[in-house]
C-alpha positions as CSV (number, residue, x, y, z in Angstrom):
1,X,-17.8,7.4,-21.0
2,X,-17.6,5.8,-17.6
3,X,-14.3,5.9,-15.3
4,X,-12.7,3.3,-14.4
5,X,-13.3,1.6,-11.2
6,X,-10.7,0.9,-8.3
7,X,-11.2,-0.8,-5.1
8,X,-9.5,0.0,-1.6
9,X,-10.0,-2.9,1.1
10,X,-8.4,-1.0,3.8
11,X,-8.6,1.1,7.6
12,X,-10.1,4.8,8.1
13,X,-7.3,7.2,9.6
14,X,-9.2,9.7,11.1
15,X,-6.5,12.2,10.6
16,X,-6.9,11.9,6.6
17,X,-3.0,11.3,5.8
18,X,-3.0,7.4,5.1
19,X,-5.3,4.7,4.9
20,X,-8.6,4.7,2.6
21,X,-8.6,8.3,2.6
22,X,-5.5,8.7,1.1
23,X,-6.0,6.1,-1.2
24,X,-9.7,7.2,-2.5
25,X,-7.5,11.1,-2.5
26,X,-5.2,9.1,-4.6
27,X,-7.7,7.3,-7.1
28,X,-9.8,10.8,-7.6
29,X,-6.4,11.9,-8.7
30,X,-5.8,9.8,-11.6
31,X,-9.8,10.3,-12.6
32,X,-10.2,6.5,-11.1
33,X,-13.4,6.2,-9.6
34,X,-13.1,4.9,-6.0
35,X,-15.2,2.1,-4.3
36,X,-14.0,1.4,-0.4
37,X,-14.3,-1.6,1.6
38,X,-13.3,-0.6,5.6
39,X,-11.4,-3.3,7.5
40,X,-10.7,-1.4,10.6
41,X,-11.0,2.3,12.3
42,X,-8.0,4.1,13.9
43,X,-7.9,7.1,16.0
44,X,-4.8,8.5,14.8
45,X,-3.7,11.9,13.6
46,X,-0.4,13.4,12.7
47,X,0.8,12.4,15.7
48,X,0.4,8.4,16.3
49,X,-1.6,6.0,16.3
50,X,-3.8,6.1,19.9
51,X,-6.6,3.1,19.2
52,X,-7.5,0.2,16.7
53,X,-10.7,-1.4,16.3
54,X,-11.2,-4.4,13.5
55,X,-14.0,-4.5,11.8
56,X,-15.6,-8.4,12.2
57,X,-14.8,-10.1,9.3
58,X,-18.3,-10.9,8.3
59,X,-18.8,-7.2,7.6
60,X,-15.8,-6.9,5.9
61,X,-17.2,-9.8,3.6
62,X,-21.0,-7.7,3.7
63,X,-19.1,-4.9,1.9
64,X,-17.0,-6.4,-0.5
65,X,-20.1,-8.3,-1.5
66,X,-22.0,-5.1,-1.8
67,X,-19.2,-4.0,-4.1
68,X,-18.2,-6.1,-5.9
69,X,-21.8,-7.4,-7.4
70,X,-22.6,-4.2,-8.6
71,X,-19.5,-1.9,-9.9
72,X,-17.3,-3.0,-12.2
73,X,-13.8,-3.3,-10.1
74,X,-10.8,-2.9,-12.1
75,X,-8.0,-3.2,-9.7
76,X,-7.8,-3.8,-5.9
77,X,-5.5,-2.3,-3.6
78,X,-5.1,-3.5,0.0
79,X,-4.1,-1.6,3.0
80,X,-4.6,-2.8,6.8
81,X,-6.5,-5.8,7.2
82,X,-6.4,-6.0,11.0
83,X,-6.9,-9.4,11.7
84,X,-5.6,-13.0,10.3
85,X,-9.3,-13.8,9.5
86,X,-9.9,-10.8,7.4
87,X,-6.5,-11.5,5.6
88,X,-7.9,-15.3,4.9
89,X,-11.2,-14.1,3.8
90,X,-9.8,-11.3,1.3
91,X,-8.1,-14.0,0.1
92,X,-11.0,-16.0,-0.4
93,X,-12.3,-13.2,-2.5
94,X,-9.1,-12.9,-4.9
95,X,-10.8,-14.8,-7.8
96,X,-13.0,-11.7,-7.9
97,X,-10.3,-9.1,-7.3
98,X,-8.2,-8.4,-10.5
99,X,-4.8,-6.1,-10.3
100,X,-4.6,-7.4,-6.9
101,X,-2.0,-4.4,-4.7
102,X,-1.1,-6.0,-1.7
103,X,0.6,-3.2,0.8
104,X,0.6,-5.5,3.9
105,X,0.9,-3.3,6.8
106,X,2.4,-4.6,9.4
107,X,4.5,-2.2,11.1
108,X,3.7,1.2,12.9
109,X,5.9,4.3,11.9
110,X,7.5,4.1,15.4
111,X,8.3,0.5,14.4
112,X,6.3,-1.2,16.5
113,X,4.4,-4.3,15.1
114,X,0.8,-3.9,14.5
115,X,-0.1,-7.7,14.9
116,X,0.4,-11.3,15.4
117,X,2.8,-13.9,13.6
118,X,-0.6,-15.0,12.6
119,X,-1.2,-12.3,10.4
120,X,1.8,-12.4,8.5
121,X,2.1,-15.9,8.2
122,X,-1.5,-15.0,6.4
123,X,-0.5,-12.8,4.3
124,X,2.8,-14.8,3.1
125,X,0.5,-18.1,2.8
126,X,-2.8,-16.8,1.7
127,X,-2.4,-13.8,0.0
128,X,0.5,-13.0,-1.5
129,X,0.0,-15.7,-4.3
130,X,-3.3,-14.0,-5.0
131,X,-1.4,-10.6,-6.2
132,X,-0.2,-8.5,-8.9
133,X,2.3,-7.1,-7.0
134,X,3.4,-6.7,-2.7
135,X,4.6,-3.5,-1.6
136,X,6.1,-3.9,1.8
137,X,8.7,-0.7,2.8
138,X,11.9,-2.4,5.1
139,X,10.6,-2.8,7.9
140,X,7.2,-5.0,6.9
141,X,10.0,-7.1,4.8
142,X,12.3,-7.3,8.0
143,X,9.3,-9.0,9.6
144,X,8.1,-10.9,6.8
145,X,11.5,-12.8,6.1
146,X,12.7,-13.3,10.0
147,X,15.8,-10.7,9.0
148,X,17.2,-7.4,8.8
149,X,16.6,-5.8,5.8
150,X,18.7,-2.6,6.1
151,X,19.7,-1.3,3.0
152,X,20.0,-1.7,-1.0
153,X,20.8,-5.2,-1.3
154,X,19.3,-6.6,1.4
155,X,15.8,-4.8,-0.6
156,X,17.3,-6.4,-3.8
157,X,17.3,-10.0,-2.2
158,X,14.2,-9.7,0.5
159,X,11.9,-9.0,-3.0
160,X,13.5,-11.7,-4.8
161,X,12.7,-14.3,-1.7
162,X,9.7,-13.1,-1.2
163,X,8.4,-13.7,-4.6
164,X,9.0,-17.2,-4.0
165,X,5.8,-16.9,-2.5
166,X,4.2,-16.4,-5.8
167,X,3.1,-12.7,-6.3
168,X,4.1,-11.5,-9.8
169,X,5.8,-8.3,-8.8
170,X,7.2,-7.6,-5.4
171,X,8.4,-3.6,-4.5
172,X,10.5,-3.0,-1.4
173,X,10.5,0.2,-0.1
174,X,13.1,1.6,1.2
175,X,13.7,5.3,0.4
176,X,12.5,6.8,4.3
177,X,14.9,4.9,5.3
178,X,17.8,5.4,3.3
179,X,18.2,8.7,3.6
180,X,20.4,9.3,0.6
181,X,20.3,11.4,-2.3
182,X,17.8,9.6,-3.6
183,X,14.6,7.5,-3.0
184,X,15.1,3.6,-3.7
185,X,12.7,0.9,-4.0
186,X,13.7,-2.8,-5.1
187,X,11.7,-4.3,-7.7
188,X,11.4,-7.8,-8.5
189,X,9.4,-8.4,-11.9
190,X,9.7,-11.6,-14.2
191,X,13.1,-12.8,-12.2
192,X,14.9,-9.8,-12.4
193,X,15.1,-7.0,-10.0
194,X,16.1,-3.3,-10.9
195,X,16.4,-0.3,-8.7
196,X,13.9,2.3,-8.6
197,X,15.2,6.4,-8.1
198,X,13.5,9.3,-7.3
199,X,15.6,12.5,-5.8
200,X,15.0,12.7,-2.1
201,X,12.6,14.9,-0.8
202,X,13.4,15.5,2.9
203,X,9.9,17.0,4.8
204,X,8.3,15.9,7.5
205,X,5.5,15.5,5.4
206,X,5.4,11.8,4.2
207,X,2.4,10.3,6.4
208,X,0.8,8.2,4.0
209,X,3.5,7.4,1.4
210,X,3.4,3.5,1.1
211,X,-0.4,3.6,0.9
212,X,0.0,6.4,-1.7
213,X,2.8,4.6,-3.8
214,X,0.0,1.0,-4.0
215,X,-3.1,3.2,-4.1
216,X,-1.6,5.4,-7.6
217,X,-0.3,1.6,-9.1
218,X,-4.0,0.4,-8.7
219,X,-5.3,3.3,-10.1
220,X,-2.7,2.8,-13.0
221,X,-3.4,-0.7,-13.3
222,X,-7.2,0.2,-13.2
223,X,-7.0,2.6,-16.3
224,X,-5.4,0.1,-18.7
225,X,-1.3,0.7,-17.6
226,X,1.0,-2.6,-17.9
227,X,2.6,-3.5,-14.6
228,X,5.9,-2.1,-15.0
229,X,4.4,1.5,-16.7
230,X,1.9,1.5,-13.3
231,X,5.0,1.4,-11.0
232,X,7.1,4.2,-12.7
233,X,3.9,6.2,-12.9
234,X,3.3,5.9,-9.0
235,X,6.5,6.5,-8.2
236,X,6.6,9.9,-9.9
237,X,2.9,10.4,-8.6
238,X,4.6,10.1,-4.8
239,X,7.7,12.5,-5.7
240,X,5.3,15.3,-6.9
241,X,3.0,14.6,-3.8
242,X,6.0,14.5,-1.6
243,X,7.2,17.8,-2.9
244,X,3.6,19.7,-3.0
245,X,3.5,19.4,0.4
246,X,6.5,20.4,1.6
247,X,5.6,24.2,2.7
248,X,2.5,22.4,4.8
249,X,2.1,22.8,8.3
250,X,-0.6,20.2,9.8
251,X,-0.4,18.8,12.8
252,X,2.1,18.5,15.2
253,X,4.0,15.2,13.8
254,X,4.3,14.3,10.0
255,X,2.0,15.5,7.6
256,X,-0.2,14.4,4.8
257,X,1.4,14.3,1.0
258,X,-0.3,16.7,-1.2
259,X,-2.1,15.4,-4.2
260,X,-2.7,15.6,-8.3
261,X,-3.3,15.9,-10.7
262,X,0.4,17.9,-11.0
């Protein structure tokens, strides 16, 4: 019997903690066969991020071509795409991409923004009516929405406005920041929003989290799970990576998550 087939459309971190290598980590995990489609390269470890280079969108359309003619895509899960163009031309393909996971990354750890108003007018315009479900963590809503989205109910209203932009779910991240007891996400599904919980893990080992979270609700969504189901399962898929990893030491900054099956 074949495996089910997930897509990642998505940047290389050359230090292995986020990006397409966490989310092909993240499929093999779940026993999701994992097909990639590379829409920039970063030199980046533990540490930072020290160089981006996008991939031209035209190659970026070469591989999801490649793909998507011949394996039998599932779900889709997107990570960095870079550039406003490749943001419009994913878009272009969403007809093709079912279980669409749009993580839109937009901000760097240090909270620097990674690109132009451009980009993020893109995704709010072009792609975001094309998905499943949108997981930005606080600060990619904060610059989505033109606010401050700081804690608990700001989440709860930031993934209510920005389903107005017609995804069918919308997650906002916010346990890193918090800093509670707990690890909450806002979820807007069907007009209502709920609270999701997870006990707080504190380790300098979360690089990769948000990409881990949308890569384990594709790979969900890819096997047969119903939206909601997907969500809860990823959620508990991060907590057990989250707390694999604690005893790690790589790198000088913050680690990789560990990995499945737990």
């Amino acid at each position: 019997m074949n495996p089910p087939v997930a897509l990642t459309i998505a940047g290389s971190d050359s230090g292995g903690g986020a990006g397409v290598q966490a989310d092909l980590k993240t499929f093999a995990a779940h026993r999701v066969f994992g097909t990639s489609v590379i829409t920039a390269l970063t030199a980046q470890n533990t540490v930072g991020v020290r160089a981006i280079s996008a991939v031209d969108p035209q190659f970026v359309a070469a591989q999801l071509e490649a793909v998507l003619d011949d394996l039998p895509v599932a779900a889709v899960k997107t990570g960095m795409l870079a550039t406003p163009e490749t943001v419009a031309l994913v878009a272009r393909f969403a007809p093709r991409l079912p279980g669409l996971v749009v993580d839109p990354v937009l901000v760097a750890s240090s909270g620097d923004r990674l690109f132009t108003v451009d980009a993020e007018r893109a995704y709010l315009e072009l792609l975001f009516p094309h998905a499943a479900v949108v997981t930005p963590n606080l600060r990619e809503a904060s610059v989505l929405l033109g606010r401050d989205v700081l804690d608990a109910d700001d989440a709860v209203k930031a993934a209510a406005d920005l389903a107005a932009f017609g995804p069918r779910c919308v997650v906002v991240k916010g346990g890193h920041l918090w800093g509670s007891a707990k690890a909450v996400d806002a979820v807007w599904f069907e007009g209502q929003t709920s609270l999701m919980t997870a006990p707080w893990i504190s380790t300098p080992n979360n690089h990769g989290t948000g990409c881990t979270f949308a890569a384990a609700t594709t790979a969900l969504l890819a096997s047969g799970a119903e939206l909601p189901a997907a969500l809860d399962g990823a959620k508990t898929y991060v907590h057990a990576a989250l707390r694999r990893s604690t005893s790690w030491s790589l790198g000088a900054g913050h680690g990789p998550l560990g990995w499945g099956p737990f």
